[in-house]
PDB file as gemmi writes it, atoms N, CA and C in Angstrom:
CRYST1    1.000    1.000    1.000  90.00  90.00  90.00 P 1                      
ATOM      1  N   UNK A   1      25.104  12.543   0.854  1.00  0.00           N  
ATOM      2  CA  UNK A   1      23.798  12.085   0.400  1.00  0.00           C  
ATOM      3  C   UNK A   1      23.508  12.731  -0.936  1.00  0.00           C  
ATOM      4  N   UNK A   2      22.716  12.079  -1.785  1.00  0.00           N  
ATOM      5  CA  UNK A   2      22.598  12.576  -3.094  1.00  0.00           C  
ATOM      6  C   UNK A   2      21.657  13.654  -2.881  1.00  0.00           C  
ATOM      7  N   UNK A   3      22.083  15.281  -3.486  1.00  0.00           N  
ATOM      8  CA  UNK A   3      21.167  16.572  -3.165  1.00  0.00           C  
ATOM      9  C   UNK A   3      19.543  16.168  -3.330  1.00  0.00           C  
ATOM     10  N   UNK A   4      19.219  14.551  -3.942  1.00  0.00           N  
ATOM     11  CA  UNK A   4      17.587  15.030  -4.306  1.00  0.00           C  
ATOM     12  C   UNK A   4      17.051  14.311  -3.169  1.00  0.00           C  
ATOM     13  N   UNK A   5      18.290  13.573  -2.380  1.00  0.00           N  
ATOM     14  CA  UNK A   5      16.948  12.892  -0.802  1.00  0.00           C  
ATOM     15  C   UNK A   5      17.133  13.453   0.158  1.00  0.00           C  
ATOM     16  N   UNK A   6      15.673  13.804   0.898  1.00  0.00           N  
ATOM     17  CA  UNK A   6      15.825  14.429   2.342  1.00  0.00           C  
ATOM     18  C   UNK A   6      15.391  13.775   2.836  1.00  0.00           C  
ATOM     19  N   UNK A   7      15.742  13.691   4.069  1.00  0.00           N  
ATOM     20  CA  UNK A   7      15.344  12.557   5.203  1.00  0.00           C  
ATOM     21  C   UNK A   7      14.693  13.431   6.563  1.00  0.00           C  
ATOM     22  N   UNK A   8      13.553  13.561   7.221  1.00  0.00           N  
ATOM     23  CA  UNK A   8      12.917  14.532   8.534  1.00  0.00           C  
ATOM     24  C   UNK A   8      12.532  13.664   8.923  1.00  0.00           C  
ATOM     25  N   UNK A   9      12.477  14.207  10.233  1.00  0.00           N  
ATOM     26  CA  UNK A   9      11.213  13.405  11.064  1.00  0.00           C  
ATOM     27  C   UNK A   9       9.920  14.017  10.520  1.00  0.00           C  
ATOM     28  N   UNK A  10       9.118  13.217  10.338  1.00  0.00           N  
ATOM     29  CA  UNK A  10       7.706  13.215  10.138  1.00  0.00           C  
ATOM     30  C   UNK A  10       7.288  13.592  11.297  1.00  0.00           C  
ATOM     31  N   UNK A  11       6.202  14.753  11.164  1.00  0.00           N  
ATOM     32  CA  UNK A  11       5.316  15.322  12.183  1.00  0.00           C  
ATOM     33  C   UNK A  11       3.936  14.795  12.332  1.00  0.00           C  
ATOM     34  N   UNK A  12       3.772  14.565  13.875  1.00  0.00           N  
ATOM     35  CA  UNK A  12       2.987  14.034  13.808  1.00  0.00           C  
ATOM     36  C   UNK A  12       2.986  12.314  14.083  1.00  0.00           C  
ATOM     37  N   UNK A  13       1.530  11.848  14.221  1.00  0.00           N  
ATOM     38  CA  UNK A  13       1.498  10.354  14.587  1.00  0.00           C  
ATOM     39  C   UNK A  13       0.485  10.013  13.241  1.00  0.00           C  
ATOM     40  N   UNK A  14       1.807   8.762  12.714  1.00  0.00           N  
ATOM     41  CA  UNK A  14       1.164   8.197  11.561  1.00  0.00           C  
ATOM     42  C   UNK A  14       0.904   6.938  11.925  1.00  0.00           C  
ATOM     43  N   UNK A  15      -0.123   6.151  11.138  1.00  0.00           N  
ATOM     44  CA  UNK A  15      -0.580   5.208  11.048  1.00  0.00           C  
ATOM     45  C   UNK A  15      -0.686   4.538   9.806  1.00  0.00           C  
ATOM     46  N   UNK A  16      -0.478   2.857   9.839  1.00  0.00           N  
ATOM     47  CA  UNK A  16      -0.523   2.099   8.760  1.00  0.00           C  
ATOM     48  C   UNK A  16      -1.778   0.786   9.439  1.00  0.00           C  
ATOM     49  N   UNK A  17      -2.671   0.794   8.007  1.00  0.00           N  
ATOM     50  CA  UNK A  17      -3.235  -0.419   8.311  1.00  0.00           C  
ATOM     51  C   UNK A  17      -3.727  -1.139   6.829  1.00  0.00           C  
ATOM     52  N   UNK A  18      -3.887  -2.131   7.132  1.00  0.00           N  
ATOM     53  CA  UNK A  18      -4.199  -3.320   5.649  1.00  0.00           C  
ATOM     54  C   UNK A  18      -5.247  -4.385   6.698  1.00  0.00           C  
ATOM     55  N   UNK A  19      -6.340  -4.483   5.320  1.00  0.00           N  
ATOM     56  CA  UNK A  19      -7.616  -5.348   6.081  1.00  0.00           C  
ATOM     57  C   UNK A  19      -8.129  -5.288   7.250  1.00  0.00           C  
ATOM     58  N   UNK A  20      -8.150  -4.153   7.594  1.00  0.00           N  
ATOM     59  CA  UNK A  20      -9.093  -3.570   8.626  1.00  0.00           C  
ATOM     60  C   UNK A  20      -7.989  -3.976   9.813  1.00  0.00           C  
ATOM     61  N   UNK A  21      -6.841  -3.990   9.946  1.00  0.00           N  
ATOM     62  CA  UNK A  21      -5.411  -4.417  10.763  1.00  0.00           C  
ATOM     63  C   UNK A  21      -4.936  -3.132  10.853  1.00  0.00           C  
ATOM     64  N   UNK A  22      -4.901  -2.564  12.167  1.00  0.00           N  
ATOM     65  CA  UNK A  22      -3.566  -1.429  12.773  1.00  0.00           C  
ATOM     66  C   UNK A  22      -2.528  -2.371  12.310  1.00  0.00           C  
ATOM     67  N   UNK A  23      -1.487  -2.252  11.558  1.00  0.00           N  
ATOM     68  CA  UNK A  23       0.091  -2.737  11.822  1.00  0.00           C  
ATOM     69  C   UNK A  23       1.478  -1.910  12.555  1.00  0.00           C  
ATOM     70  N   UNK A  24       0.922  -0.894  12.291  1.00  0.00           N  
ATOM     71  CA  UNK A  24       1.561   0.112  13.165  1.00  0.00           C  
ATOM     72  C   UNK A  24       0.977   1.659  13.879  1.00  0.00           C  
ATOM     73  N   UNK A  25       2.094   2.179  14.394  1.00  0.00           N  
ATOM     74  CA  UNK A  25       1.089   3.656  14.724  1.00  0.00           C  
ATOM     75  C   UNK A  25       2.903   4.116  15.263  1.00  0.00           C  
ATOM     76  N   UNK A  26       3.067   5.073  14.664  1.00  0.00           N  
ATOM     77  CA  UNK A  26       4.202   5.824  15.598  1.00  0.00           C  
ATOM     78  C   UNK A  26       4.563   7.167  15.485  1.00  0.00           C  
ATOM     79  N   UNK A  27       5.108   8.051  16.327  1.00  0.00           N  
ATOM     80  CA  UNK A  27       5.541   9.356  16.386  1.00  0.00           C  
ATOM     81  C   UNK A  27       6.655   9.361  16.368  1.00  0.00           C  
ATOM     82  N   UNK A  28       7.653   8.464  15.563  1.00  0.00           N  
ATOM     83  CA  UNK A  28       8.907   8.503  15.388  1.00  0.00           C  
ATOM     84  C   UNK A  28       9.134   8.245  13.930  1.00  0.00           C  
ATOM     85  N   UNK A  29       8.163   8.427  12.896  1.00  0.00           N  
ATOM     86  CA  UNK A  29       8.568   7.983  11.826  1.00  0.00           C  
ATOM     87  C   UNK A  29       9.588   8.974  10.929  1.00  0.00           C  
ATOM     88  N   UNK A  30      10.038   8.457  10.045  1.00  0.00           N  
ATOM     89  CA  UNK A  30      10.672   9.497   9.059  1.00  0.00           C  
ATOM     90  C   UNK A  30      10.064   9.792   7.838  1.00  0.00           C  
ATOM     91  N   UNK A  31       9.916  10.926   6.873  1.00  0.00           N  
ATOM     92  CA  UNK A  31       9.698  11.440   5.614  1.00  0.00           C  
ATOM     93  C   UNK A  31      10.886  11.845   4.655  1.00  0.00           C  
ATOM     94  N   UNK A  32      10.781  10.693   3.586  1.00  0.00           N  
ATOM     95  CA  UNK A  32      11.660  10.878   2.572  1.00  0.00           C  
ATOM     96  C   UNK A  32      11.353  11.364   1.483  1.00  0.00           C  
ATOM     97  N   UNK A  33      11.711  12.121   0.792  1.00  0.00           N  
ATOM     98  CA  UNK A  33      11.660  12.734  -0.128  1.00  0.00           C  
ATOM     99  C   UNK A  33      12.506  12.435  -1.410  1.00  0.00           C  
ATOM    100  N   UNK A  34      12.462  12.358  -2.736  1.00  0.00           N  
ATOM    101  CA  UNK A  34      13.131  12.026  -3.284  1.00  0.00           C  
ATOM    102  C   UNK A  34      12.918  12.739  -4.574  1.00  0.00           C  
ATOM    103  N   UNK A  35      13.733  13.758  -4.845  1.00  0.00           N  
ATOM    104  CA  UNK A  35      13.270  13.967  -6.386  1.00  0.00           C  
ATOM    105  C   UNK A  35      11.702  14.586  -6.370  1.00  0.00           C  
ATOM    106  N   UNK A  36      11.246  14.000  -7.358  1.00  0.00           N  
ATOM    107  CA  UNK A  36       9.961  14.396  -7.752  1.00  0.00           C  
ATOM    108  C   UNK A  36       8.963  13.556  -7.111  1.00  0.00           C  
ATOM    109  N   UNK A  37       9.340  12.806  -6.614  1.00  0.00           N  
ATOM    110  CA  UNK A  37       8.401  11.339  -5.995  1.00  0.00           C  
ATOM    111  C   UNK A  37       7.425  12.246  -4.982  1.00  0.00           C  
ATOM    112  N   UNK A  38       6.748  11.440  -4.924  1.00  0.00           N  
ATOM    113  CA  UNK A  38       5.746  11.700  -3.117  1.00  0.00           C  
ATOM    114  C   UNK A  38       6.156  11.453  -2.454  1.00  0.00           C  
ATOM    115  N   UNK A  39       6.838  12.388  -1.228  1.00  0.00           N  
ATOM    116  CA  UNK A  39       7.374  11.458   0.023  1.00  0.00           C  
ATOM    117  C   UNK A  39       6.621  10.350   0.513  1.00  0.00           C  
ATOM    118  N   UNK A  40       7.602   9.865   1.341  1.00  0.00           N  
ATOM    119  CA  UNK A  40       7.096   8.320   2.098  1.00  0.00           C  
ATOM    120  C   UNK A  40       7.725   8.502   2.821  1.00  0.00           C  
ATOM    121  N   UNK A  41       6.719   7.621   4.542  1.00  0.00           N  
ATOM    122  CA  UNK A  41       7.042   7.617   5.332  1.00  0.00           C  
ATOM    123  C   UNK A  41       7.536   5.890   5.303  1.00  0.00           C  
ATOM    124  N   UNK A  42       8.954   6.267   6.481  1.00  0.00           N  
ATOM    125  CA  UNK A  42       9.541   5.083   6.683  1.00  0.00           C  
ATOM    126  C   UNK A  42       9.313   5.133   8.177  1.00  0.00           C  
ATOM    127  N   UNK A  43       8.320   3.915   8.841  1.00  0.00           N  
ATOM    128  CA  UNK A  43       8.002   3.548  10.375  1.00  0.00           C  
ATOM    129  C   UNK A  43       8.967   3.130  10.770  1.00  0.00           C  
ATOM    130  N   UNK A  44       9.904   3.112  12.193  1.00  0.00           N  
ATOM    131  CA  UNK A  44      10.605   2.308  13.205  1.00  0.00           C  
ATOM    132  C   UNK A  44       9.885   1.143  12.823  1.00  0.00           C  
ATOM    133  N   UNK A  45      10.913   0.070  12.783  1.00  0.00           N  
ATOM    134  CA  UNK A  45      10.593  -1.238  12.999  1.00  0.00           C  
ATOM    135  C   UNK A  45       9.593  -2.087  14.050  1.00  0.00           C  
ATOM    136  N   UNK A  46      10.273  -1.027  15.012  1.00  0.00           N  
ATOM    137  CA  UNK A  46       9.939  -1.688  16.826  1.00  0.00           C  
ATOM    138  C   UNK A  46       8.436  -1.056  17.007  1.00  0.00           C  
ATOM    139  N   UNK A  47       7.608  -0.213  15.875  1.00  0.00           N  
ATOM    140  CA  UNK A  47       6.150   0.872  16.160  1.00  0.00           C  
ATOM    141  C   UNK A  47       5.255  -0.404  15.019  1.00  0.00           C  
ATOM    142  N   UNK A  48       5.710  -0.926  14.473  1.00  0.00           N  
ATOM    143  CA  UNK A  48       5.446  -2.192  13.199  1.00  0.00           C  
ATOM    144  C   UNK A  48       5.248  -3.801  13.980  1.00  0.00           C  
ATOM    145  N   UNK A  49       3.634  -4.000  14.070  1.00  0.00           N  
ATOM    146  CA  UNK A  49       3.226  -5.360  14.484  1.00  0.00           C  
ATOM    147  C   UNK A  49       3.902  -6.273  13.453  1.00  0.00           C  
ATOM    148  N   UNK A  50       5.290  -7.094  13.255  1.00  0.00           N  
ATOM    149  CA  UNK A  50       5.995  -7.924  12.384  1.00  0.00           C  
ATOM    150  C   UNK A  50       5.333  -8.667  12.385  1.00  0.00           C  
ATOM    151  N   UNK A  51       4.001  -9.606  12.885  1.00  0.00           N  
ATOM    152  CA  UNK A  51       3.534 -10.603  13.068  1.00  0.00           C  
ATOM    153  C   UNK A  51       2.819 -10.751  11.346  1.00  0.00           C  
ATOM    154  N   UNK A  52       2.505  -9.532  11.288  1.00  0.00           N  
ATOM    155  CA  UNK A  52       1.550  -9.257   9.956  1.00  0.00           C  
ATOM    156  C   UNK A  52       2.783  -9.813   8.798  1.00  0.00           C  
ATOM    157  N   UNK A  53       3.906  -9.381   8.815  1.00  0.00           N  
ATOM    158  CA  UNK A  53       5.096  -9.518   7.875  1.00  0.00           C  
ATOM    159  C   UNK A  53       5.522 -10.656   7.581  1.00  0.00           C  
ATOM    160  N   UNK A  54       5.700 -11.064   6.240  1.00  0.00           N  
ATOM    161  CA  UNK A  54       6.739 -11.786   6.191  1.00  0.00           C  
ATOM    162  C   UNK A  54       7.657 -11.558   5.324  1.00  0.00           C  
ATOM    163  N   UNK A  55       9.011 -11.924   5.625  1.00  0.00           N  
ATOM    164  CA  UNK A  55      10.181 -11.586   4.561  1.00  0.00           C  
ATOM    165  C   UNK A  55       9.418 -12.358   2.656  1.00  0.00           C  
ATOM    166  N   UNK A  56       9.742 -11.703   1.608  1.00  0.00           N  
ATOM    167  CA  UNK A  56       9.762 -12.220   0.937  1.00  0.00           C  
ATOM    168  C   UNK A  56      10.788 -12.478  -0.174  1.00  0.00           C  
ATOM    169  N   UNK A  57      10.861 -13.056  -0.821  1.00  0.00           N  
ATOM    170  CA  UNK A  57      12.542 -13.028  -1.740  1.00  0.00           C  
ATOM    171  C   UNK A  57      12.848 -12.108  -2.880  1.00  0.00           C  
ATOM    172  N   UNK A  58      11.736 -11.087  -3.140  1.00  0.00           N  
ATOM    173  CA  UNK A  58      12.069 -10.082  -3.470  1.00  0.00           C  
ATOM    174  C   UNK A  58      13.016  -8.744  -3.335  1.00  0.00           C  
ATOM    175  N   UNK A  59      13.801  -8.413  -3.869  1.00  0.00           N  
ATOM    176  CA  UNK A  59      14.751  -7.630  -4.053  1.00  0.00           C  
ATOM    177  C   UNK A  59      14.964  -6.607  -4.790  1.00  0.00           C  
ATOM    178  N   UNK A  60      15.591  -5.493  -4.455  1.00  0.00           N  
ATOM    179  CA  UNK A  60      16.037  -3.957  -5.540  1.00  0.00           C  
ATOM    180  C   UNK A  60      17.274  -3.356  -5.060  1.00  0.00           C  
ATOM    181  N   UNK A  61      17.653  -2.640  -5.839  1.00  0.00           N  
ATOM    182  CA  UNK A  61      18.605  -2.082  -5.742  1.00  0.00           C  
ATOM    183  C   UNK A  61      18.580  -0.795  -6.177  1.00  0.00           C  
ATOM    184  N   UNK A  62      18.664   0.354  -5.400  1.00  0.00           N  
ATOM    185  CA  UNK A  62      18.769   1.678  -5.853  1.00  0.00           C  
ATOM    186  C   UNK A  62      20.064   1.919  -5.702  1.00  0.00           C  
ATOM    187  N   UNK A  63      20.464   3.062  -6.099  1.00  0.00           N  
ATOM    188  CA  UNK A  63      21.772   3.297  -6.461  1.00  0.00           C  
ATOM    189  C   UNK A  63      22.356   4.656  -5.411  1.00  0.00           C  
ATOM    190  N   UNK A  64      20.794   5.074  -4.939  1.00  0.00           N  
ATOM    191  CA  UNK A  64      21.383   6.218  -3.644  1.00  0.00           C  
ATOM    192  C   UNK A  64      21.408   5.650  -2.414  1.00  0.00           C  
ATOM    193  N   UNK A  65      20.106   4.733  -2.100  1.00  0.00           N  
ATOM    194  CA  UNK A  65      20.200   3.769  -0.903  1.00  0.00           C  
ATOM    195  C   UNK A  65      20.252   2.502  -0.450  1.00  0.00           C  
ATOM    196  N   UNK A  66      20.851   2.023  -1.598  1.00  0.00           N  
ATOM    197  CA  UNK A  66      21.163   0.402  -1.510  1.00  0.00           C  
ATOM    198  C   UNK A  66      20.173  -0.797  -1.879  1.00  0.00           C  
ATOM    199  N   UNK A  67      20.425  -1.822  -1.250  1.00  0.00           N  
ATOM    200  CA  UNK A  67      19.344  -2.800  -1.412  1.00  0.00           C  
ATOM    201  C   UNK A  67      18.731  -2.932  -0.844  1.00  0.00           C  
ATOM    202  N   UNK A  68      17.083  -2.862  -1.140  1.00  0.00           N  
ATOM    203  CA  UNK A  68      16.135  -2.955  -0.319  1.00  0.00           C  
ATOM    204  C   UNK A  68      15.326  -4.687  -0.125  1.00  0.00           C  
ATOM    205  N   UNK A  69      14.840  -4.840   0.589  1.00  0.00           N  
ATOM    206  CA  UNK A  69      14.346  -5.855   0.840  1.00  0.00           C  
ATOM    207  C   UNK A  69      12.954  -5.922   0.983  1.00  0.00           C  
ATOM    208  N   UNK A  70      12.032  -7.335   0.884  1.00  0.00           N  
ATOM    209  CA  UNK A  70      10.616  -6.919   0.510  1.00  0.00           C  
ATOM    210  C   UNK A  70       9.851  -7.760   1.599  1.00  0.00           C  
ATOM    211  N   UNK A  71       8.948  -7.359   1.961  1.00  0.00           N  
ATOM    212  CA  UNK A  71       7.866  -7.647   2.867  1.00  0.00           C  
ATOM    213  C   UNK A  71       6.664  -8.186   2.588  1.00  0.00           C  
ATOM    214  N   UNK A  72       5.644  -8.908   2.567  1.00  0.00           N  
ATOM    215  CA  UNK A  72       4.191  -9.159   2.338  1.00  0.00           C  
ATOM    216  C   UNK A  72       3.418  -9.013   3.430  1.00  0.00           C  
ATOM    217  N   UNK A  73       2.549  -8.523   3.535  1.00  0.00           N  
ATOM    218  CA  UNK A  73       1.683  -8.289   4.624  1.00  0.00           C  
ATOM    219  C   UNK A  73       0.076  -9.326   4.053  1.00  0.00           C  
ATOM    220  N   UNK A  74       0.435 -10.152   5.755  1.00  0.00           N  
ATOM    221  CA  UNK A  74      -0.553 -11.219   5.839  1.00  0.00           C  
ATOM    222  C   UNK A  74      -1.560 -11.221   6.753  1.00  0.00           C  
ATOM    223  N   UNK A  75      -2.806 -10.850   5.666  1.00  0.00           N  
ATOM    224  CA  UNK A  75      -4.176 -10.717   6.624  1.00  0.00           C  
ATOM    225  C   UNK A  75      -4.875 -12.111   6.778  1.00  0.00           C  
ATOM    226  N   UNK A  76      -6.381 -11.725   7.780  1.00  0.00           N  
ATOM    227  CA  UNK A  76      -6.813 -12.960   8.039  1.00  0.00           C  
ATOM    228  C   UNK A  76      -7.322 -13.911   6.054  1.00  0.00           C  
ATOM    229  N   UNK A  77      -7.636 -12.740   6.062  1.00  0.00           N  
ATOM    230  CA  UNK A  77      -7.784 -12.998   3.966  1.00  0.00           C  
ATOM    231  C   UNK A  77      -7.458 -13.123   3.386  1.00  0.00           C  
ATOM    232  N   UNK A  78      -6.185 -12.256   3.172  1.00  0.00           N  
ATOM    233  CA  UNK A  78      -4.998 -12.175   1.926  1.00  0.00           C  
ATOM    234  C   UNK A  78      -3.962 -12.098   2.247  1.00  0.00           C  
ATOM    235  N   UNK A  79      -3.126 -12.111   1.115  1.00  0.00           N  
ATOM    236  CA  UNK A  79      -1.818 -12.060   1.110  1.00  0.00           C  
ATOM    237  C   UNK A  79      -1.468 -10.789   0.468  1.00  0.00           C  
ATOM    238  N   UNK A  80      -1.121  -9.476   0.769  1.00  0.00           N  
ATOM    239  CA  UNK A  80      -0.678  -8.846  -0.067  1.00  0.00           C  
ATOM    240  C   UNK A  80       0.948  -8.693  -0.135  1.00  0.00           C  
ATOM    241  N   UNK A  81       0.791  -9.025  -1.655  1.00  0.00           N  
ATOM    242  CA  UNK A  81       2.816  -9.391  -1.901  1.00  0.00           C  
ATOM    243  C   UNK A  81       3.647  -8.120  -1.913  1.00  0.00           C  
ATOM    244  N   UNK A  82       4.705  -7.859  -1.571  1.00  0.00           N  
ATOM    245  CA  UNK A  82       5.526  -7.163  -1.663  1.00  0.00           C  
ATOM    246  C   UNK A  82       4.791  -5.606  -1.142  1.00  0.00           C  
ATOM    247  N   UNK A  83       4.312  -5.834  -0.405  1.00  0.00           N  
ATOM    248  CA  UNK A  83       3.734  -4.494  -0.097  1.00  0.00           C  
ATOM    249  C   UNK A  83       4.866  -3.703   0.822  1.00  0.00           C  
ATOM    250  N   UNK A  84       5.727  -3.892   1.503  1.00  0.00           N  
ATOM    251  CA  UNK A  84       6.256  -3.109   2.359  1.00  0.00           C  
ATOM    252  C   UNK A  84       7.924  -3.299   1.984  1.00  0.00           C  
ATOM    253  N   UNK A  85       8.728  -2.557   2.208  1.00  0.00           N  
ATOM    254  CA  UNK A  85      10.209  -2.820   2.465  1.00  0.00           C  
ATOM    255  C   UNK A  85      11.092  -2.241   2.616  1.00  0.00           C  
ATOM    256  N   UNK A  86      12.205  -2.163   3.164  1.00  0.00           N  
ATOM    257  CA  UNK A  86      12.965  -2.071   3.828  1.00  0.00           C  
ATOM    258  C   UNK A  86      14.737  -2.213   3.585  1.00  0.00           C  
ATOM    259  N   UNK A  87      15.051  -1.076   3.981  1.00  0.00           N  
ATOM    260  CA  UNK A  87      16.930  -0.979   3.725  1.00  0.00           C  
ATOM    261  C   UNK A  87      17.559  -1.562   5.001  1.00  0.00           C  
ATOM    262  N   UNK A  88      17.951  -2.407   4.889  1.00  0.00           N  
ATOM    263  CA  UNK A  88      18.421  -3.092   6.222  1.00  0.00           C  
ATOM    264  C   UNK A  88      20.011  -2.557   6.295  1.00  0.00           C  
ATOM    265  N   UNK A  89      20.581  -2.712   4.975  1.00  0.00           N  
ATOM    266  CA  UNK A  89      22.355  -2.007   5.711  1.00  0.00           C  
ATOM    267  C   UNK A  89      22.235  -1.189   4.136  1.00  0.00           C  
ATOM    268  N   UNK A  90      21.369   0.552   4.262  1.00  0.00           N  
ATOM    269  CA  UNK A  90      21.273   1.209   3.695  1.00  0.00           C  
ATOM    270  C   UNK A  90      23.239   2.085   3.287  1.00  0.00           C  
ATOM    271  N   UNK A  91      22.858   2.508   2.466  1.00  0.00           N  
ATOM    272  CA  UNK A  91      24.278   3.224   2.253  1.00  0.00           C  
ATOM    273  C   UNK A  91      24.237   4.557   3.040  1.00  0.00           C  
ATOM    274  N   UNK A  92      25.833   4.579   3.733  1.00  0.00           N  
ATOM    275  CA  UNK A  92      25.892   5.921   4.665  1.00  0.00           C  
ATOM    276  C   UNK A  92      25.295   6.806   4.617  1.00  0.00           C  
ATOM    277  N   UNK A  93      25.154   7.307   3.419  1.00  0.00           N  
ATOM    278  CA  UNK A  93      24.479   8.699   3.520  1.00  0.00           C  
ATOM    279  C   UNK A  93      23.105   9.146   3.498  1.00  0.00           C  
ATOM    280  N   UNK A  94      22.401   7.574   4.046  1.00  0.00           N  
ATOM    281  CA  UNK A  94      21.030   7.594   4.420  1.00  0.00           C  
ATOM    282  C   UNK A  94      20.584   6.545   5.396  1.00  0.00           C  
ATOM    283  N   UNK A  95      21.934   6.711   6.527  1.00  0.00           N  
ATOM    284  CA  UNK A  95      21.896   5.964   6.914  1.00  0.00           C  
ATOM    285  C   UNK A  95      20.907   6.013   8.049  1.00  0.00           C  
ATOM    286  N   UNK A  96      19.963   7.367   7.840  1.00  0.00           N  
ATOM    287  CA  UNK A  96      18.596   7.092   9.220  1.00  0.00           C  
ATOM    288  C   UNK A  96      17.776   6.334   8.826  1.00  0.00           C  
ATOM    289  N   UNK A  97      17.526   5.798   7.726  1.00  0.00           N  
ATOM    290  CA  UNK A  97      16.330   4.892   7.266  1.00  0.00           C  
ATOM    291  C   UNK A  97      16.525   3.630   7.701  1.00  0.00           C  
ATOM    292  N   UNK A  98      17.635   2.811   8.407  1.00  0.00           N  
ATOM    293  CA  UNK A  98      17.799   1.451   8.629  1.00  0.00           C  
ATOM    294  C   UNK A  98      17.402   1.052  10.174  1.00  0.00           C  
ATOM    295  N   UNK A  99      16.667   0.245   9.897  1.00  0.00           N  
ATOM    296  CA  UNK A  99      15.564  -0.426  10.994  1.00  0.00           C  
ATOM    297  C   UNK A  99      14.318   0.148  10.726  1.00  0.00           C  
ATOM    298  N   UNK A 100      13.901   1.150   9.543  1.00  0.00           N  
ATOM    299  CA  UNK A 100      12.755   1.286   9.827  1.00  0.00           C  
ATOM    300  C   UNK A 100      11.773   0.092   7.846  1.00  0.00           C  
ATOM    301  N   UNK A 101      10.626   0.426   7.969  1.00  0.00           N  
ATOM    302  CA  UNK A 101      10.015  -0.204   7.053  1.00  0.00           C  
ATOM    303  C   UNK A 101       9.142   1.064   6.316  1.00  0.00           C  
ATOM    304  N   UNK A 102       8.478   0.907   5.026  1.00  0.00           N  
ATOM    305  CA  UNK A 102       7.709   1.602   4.482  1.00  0.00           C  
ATOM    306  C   UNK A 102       6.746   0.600   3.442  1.00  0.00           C  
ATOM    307  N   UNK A 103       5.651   1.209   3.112  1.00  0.00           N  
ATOM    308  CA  UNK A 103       4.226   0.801   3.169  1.00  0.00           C  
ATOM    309  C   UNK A 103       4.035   1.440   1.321  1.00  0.00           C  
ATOM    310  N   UNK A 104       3.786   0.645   0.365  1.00  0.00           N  
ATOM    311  CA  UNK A 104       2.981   1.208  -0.833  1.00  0.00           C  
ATOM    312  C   UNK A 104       1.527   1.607  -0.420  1.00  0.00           C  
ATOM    313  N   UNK A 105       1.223   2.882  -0.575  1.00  0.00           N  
ATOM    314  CA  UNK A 105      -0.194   2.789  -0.446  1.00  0.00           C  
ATOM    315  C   UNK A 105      -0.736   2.354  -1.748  1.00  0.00           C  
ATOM    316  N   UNK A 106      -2.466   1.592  -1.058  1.00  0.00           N  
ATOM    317  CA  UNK A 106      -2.825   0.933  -1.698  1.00  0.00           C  
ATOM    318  C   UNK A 106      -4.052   1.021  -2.249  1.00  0.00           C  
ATOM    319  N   UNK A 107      -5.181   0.070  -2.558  1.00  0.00           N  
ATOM    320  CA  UNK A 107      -6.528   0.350  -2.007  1.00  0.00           C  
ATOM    321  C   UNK A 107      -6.136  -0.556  -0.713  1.00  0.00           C  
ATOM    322  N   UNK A 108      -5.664  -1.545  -0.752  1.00  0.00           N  
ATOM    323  CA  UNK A 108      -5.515  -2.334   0.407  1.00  0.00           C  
ATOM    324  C   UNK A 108      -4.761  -2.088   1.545  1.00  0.00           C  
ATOM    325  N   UNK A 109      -3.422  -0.977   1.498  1.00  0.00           N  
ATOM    326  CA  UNK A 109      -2.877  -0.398   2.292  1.00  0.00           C  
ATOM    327  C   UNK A 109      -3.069   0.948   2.385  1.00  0.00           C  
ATOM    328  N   UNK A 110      -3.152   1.443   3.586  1.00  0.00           N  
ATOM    329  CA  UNK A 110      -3.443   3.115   4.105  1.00  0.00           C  
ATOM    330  C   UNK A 110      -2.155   3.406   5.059  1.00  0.00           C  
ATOM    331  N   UNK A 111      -1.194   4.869   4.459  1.00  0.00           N  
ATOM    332  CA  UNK A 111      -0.483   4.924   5.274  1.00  0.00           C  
ATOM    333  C   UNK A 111      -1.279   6.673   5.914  1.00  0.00           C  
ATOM    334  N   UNK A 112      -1.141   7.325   6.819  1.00  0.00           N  
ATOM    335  CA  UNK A 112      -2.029   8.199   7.340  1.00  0.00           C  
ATOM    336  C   UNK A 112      -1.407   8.696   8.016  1.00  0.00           C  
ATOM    337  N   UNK A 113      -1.427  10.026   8.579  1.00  0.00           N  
ATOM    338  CA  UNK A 113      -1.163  10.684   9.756  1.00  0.00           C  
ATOM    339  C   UNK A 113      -2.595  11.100   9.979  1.00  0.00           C  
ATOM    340  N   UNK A 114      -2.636  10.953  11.811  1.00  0.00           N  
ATOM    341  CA  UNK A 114      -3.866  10.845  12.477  1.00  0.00           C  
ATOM    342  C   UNK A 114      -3.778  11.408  13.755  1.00  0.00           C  
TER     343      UNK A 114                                                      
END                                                                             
């Protein structure tokens, strides 16, 4: 793994919500770290109401954990684009992050431990 990402379990029970929507809640999430960044938590898939989600055709490519894939989260109101996403066949050496999702916070998205 490249020395600047760490991957933990996150302590604690975090929570994500957009437009007044729980989308998730779990005590299994992970905290990544990267460099200088703010960690982020990446939720289990299976702790993530998908109903809210939809795939979108947005795409990236990092160079420590592969290609990520992009999400929109759909309220009774809005659409917010590309808000969430996800390493589906991350590269080995991070390879605990696959199946789970992560959240831009927003004004419209709140990711939280609670």
């Amino acid at each position: 793994m490249a020395d600047h990402i760490k991957i933990r379990r996150a302590a604690g029970k975090w929570t994500v919500r957009s437009g007044g929507a729980v989308l998730g809640e779990s005590t299994n999430a992970l905290e990544l770290t990267e460099g200088d960044y703010p960690p982020v938590i990446y939720f289990p898939r299976e702790d993530i109401a998908m109903a809210f989600l939809d795939r979108s055709d947005h795409s990236t490519h990092c160079r420590w954990k592969g290609d990520a894939s992009y999400y929109s989260i759909v309220t009774r109101s809005t659409t917010h684009e590309n808000a969430a996403w996800s390493y589906e066949d991350p590269f080995e050496a991070v390879a605990e992050i696959k199946g789970h999702l992560a959240f831009y916070p927003s004004d419209a998205v709140t990711v939280e431990e609670i």
